[in-house]
KOLNU-974334 format. One record per residue (C-alpha): residue in three letters; x, y, z. Coordinates in steps of 0.2 Angstrom, whole numbers, plus 5000, padded with zeros to 4 digits. Layout:
# residues N
ALAXYZ...
# end
This chain:
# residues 70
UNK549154985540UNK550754925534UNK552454915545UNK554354935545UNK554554765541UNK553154745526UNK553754885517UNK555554815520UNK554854655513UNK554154665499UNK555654795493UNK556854665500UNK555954535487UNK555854645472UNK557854675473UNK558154485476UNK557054455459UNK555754355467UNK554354465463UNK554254585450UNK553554795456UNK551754735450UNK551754595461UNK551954675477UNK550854815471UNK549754695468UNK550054595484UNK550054755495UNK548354825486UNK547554645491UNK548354665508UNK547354845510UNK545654775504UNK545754625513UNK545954755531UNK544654885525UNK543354725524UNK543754685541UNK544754525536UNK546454485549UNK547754565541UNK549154455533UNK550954495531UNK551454515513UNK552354365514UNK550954255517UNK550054335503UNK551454325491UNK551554155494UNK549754105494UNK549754205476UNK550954095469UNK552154225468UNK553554175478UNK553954015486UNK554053955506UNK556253965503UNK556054135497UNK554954195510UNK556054135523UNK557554195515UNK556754365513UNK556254355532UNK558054285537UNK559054455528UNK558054555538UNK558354495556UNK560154485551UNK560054685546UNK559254735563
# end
């Protein structure tokens, strides 16, 4: 199931530029697979990252702009 905060994410990352639409569709369709398998569900972050898609700094900045918007 996706949250408040991953849906936030992954919108949050595409408006900054560091990922493109396809990339977090794709991220989030990995993300989906990966919890219908039975496999511990990662946060978009993580799996954005471990795709090569976006970098530690960006994650965290991505993180950082929504803690400072709640």
């Amino acid at each position: 199931m996706v949250t408040d905060f991953e849906k936030r994410f992954g919108v949050l990352a595409v408006e900054r530029g560091y990922i493109t639409r396809d990339q977090l569709l794709e991220a989030m369709k990995l993300q989906v697979e990966q919890d219908l398998d039975g496999m511990e569900h990662r946060l978009l972050g993580s799996l954005l990252f471990d795709m090569g898609y976006m970098s530690i700094d960006q994650v965290n900045e991505v993180i950082e702009a929504i803690k400072q918007s709640e």
